[in-house]
C-alpha positions as CSV (number, residue, x, y, z in Angstrom):
1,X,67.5,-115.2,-154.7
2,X,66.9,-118.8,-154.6
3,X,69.7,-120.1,-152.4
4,X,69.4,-120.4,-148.9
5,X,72.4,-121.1,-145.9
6,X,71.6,-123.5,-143.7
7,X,74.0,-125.4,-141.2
8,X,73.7,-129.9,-141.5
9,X,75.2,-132.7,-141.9
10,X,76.9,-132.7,-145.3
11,X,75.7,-135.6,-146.3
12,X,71.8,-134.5,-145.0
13,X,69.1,-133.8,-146.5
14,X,67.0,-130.2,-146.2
15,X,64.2,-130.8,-147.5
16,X,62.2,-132.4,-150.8
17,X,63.8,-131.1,-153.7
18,X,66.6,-129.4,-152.2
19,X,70.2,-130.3,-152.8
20,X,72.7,-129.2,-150.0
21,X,76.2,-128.1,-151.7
22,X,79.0,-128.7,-149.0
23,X,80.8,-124.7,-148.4
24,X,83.8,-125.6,-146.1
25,X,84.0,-129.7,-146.1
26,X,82.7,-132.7,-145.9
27,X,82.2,-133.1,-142.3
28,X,79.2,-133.0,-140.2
29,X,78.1,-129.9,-138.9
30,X,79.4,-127.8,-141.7
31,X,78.3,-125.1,-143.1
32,X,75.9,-126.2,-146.8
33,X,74.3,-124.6,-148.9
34,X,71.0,-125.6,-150.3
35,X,70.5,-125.3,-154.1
36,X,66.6,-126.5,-155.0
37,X,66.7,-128.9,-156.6
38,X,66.3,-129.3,-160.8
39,X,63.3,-127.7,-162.4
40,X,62.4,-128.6,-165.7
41,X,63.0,-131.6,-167.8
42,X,65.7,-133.0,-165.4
43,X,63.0,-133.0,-162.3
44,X,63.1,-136.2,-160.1
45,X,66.7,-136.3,-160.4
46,X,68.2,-137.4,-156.7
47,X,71.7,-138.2,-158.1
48,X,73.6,-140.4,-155.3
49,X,70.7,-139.0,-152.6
50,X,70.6,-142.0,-150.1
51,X,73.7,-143.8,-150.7
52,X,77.4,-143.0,-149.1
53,X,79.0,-139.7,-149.1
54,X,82.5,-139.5,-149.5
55,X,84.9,-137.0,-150.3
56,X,88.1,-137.0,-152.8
57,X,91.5,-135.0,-153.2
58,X,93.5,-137.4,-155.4
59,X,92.5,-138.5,-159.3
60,X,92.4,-142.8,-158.0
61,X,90.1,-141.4,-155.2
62,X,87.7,-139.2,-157.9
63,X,87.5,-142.3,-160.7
64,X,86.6,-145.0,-157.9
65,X,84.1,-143.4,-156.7
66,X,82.5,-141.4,-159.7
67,X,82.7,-145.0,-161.4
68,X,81.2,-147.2,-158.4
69,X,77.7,-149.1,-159.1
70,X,76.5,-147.9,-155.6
71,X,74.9,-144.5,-155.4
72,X,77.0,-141.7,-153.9
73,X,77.9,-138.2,-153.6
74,X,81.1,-137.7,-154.2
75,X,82.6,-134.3,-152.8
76,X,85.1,-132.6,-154.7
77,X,87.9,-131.0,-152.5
78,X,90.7,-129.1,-154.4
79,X,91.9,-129.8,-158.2
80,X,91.5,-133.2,-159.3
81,X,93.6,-133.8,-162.9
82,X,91.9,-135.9,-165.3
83,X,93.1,-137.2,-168.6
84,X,90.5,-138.0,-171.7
85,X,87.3,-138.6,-170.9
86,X,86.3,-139.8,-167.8
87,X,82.9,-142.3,-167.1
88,X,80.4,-141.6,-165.1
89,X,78.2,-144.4,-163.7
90,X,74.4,-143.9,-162.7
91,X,73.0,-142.5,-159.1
92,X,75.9,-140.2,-158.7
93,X,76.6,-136.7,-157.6
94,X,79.4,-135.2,-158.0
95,X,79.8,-132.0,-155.9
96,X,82.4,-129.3,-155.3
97,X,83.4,-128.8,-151.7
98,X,83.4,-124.9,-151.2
99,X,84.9,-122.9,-154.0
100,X,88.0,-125.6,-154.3
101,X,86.2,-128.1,-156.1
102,X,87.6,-128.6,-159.6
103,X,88.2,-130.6,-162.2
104,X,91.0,-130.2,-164.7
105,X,92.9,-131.6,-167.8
106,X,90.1,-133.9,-168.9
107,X,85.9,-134.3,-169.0
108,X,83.2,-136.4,-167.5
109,X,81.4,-138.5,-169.8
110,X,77.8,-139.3,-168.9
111,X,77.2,-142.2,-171.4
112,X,74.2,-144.7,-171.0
113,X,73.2,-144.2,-167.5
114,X,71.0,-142.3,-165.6
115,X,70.1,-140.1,-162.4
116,X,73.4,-138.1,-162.4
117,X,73.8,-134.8,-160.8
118,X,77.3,-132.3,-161.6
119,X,77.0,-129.3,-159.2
120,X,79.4,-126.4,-157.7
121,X,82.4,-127.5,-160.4
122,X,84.9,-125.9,-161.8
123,X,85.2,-128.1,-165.2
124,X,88.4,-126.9,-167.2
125,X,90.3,-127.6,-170.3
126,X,89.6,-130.8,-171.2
127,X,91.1,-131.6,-174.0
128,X,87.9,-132.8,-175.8
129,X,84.4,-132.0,-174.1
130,X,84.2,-130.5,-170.5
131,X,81.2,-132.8,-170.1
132,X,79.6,-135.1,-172.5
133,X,76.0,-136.5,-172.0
134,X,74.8,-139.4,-174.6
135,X,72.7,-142.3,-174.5
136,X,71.3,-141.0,-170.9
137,X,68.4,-139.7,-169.0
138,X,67.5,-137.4,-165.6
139,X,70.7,-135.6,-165.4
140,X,71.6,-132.3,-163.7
141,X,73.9,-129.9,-164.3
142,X,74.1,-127.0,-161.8
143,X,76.2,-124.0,-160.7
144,X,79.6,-124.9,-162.7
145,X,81.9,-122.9,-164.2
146,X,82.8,-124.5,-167.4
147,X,85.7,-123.2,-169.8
148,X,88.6,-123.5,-172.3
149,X,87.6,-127.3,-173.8
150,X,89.3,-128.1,-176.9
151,X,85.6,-129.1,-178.5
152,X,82.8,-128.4,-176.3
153,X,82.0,-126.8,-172.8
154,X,78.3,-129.2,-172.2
155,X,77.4,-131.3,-175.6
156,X,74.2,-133.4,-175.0
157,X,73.1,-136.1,-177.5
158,X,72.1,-139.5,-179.2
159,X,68.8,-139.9,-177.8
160,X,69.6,-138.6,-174.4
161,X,66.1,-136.9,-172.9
162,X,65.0,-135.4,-169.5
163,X,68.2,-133.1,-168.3
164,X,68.5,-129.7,-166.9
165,X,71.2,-127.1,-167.2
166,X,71.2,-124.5,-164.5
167,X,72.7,-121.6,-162.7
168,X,76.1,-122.2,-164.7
169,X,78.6,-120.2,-166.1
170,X,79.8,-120.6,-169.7
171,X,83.2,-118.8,-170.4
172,X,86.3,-118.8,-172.6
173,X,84.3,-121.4,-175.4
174,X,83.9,-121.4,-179.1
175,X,81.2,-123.8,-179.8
176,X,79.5,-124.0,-176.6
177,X,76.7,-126.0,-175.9
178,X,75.8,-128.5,-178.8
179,X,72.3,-130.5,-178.4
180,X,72.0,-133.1,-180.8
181,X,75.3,-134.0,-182.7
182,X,74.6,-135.0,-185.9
183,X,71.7,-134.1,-188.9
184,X,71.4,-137.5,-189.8
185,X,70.6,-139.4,-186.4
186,X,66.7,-138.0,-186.6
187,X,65.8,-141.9,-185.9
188,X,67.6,-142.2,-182.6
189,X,67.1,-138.2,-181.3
190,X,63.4,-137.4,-182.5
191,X,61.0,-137.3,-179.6
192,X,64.0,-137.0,-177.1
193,X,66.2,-134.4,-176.7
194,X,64.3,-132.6,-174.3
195,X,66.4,-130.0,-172.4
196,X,65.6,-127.2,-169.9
197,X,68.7,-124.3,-170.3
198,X,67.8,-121.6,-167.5
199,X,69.6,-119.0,-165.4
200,X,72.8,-119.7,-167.2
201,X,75.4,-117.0,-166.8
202,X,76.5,-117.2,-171.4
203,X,80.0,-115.3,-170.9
204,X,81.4,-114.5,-174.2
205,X,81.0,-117.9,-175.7
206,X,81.1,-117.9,-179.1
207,X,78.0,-120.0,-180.8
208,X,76.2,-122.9,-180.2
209,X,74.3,-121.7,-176.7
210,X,72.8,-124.2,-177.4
211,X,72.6,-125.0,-181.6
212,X,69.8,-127.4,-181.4
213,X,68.8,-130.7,-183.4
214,X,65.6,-132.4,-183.4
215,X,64.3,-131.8,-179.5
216,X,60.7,-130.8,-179.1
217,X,60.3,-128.4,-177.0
218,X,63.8,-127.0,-175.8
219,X,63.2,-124.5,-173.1
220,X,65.7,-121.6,-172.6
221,X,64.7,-119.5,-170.2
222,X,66.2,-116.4,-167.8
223,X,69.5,-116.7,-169.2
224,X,72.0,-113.9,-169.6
225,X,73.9,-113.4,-173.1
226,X,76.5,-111.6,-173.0
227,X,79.2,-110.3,-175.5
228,X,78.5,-112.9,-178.4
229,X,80.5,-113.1,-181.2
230,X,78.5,-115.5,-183.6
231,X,75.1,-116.5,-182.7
232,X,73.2,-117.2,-179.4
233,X,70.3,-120.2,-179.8
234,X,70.5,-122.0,-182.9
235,X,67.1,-124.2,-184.0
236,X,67.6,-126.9,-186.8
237,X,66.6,-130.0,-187.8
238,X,62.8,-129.8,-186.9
239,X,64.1,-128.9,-183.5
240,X,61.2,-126.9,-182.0
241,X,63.1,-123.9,-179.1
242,X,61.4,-121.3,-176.8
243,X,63.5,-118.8,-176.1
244,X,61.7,-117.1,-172.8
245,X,63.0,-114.0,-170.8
246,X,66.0,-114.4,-171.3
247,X,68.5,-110.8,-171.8
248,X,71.0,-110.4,-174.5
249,X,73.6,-107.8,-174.5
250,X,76.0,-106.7,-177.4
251,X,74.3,-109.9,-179.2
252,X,74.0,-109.4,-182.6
253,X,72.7,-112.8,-183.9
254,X,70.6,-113.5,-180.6
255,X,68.3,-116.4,-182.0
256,X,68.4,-118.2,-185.5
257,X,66.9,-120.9,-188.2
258,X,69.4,-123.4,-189.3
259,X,72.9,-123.4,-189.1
260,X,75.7,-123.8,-191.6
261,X,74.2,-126.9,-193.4
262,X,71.6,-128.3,-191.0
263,X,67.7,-127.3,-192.2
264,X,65.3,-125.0,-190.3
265,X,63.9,-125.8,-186.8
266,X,61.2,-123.9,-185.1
267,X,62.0,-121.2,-182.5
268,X,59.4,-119.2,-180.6
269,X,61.1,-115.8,-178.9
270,X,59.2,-114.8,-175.6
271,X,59.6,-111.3,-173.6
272,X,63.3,-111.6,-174.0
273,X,65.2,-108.1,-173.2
274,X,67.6,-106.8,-175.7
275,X,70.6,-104.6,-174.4
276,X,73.0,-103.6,-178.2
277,X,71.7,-106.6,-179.8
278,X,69.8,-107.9,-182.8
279,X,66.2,-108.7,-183.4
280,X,66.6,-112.3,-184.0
281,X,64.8,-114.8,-186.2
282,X,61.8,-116.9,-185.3
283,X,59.0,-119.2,-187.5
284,X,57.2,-122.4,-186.8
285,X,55.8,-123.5,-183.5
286,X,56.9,-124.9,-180.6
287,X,55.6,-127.8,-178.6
288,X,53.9,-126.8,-175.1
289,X,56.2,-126.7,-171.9
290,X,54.8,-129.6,-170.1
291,X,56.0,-128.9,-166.7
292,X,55.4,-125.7,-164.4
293,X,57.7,-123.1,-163.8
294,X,58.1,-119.5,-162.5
295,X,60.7,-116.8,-164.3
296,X,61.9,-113.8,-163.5
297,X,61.4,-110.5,-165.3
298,X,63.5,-110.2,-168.4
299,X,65.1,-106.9,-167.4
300,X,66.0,-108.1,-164.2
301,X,68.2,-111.5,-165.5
302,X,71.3,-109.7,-165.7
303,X,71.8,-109.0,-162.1
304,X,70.3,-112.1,-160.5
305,X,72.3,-114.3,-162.7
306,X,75.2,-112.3,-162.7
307,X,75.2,-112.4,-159.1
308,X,73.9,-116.9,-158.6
309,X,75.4,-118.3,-161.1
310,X,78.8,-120.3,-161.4
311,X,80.3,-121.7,-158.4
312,X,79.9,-120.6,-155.1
């Protein structure tokens, strides 16, 4: 697997590229673990790396500090309630301590900044998106466990670019994961967009995972599909997708063309493993992958993301 245990400071730092994930506090000495750090689009993303750690248990605690101009890691301890939908400035992490971290009630919206990192979260019902990402660049979002929004679990869009969505799991959703809100706003979103989805646990959520608009390429890789209902990947709007190893059980509609009114996109489908599912729909190319990357064996996603991702 690719997380390792390693004993530090909490605010420390393994190594290059390595995030360290506080498992019992936030106090030196304790016990991390060390989650690489983002591959894909959102590489180079350090969060509040260098800056202050400091950890929260009350919701005047969590907005002062998520909402500072300094950079800083802000570690989650316990259930934070939220309300609406929450601002996130740039140079942050925000970071569950343990299993306890979680946020509740309301969503984080990542809107015109940059360099923001959500990791080891438990993100539910907010009653509009989980978490929002507009107008913003070099985020990652790592090892939730996102459910029950009134709109959307993750929705990325208007011109944001450069993200990665990792080692999460998606669960108790209708629409899902929506990149690229609207078929009109080609002007702002065309040449951006750009979105790495890999090793995400897909639990039963219902579409959109993700329904794509206008990013060139999309990159969904080693994720694990399971149970359904309406449609996995969705590519519209000149959107150009590679769907990569990925495994799909009791899928029917794994992979499609356009979506209710929005035109065609491109989709490329890729060694993907099929467990009870359909054959899926493809046309169109897709632009090159312009970073490297390793994947695991299709057949082989179920259990290792099954058994990484979410929380932990």
């Amino acid at each position: 697997m690719r997380k390792t245990i390693a004993s530090v400071a909490a605010a420390g730092v393994l190594a290059a590229g390595a995030i360290t994930v506080a498992m019992t506090g936030g106090t030196a000495g304790a016990d991390v673990r060390a989650y690489p750090g983002p591959v894909g689009f959102g590489a180079g993303t350090t969060g509040g790396a260098g800056g202050s750690t400091v950890t929260v248990s009350s919701t005047s605690a969590f907005l002062s500090a998520v909402q500072s101009s300094s950079p800083t890691v802000v570690q989650v301890s316990g259930t934070i309630s939220l309300s609406g939908m929450n601002k996130v400035a740039s140079n942050k992490t925000i970071v569950g301590l343990g299993t306890s971290g979680r946020l509740s009630g309301g969503g984080l919206n990542i809107s015109k900044v940059s360099n923001v990192i959500i990791q080891n979260l438990t993100i539910t019902g907010s009653g509009d998106d989980n978490i929002n990402v507009e107008y913003s660049t070099r985020v990652f979002i790592d090892h939730n466990n996102l459910s029950d929004a009134n709109d959307g679990n993750l929705d990325i869009k208007r011109a944001s670019d450069n993200i990665t969505v990792s080692w999460n799991r998606f669960h108790n959703q209708d629409k899902n994961a929506l990149l690229g809100h609207s078929d009109s706003n080609s002007g702002e979103d065309s040449g951006k967009l750009r979105v790495t989805y890999h090793h995400n646990y897909f639990d039963g959520v219902n579409q959109r995972n993700p329904r794509v608009r206008f990013g060139n390429p999309v990159h969904v890789y080693n994720n694990y599909y399971r149970d359904i209902g309406s449609y996995g990947v969705a590519s519209t709007e000149n959107a150009g997708v590679l769907v990569e190893k990925n495994y799909f059980e009791n899928v029917e509609d794994p992979y499609h063309l356009g979506e209710g009114s929005s035109d065609e996109g491109s989709l490329v489908a890729r060694d993907n493993y099929k467990v009870n599912s359909g054959a899926g729909q493809t046309g169109g190319s897709v632009a090159g992958i312009p970073y490297s990357y390793g994947t695991d064996t299709a057949a082989n996603v179920k259990s290792i993301v099954t058994s990484g991702a979410g929380v932990h």
